[in-house]
C-alpha positions in Angstrom: 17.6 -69.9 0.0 15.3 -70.7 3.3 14.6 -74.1 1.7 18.3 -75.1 1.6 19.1 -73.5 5.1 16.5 -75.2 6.8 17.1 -78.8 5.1 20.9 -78.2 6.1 19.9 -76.9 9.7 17.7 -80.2 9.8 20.1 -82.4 9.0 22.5 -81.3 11.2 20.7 -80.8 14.2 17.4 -83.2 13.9 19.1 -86.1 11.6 16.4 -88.6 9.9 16.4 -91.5 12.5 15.3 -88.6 15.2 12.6 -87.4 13.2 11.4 -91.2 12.2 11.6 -91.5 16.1 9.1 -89.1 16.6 7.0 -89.7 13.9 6.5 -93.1 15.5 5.9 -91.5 18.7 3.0 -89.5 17.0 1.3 -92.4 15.4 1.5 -94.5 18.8 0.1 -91.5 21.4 -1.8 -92.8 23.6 -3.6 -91.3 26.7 -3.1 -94.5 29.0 -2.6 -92.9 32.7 -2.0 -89.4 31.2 -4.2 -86.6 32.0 -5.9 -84.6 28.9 -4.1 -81.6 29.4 -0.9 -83.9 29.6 -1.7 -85.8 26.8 -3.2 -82.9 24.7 0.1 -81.3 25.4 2.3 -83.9 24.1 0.0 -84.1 21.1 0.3 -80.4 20.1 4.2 -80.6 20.8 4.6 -83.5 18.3 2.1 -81.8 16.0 3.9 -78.8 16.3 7.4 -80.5 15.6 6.6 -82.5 12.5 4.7 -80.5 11.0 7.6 -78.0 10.9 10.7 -80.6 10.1 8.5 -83.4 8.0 7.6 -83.0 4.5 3.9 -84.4 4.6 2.6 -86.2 1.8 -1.6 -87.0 1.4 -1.8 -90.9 2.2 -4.8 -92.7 2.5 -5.4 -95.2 5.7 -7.4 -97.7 5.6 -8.8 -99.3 9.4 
């Protein structure tokens, strides 16, 4: 099925500690010296990335 090929494919090419990598990269974007396009692009890349090869649950953050 798609669901096994793409948890195999996952797991082979983009292993757990790479993905865990990126999802802290996510959380801790920051602009700093960036420009917006250049941080706006980072942003949709590592949107784009974990929201294909991270199952997402609902959590709720409090600030």
């Amino acid at each position: 099925t798609w669901a096994r090929f793409k948890r195999e494919f996952l797991t082979k090419y983009f292993p757990t500690d790479e993905r865990n990598h990126k999802v802290i990269e996510f959380m801790e974007l920051k602009q700093g010296s960036m420009y917006v396009s250049e941080y706006a692009a980072k942003f949709e890349e590592l949107c784009r990335l974990l929201l294909t090869t991270t199952p997402w649950r609902r959590k709720r953050i409090s600030v």
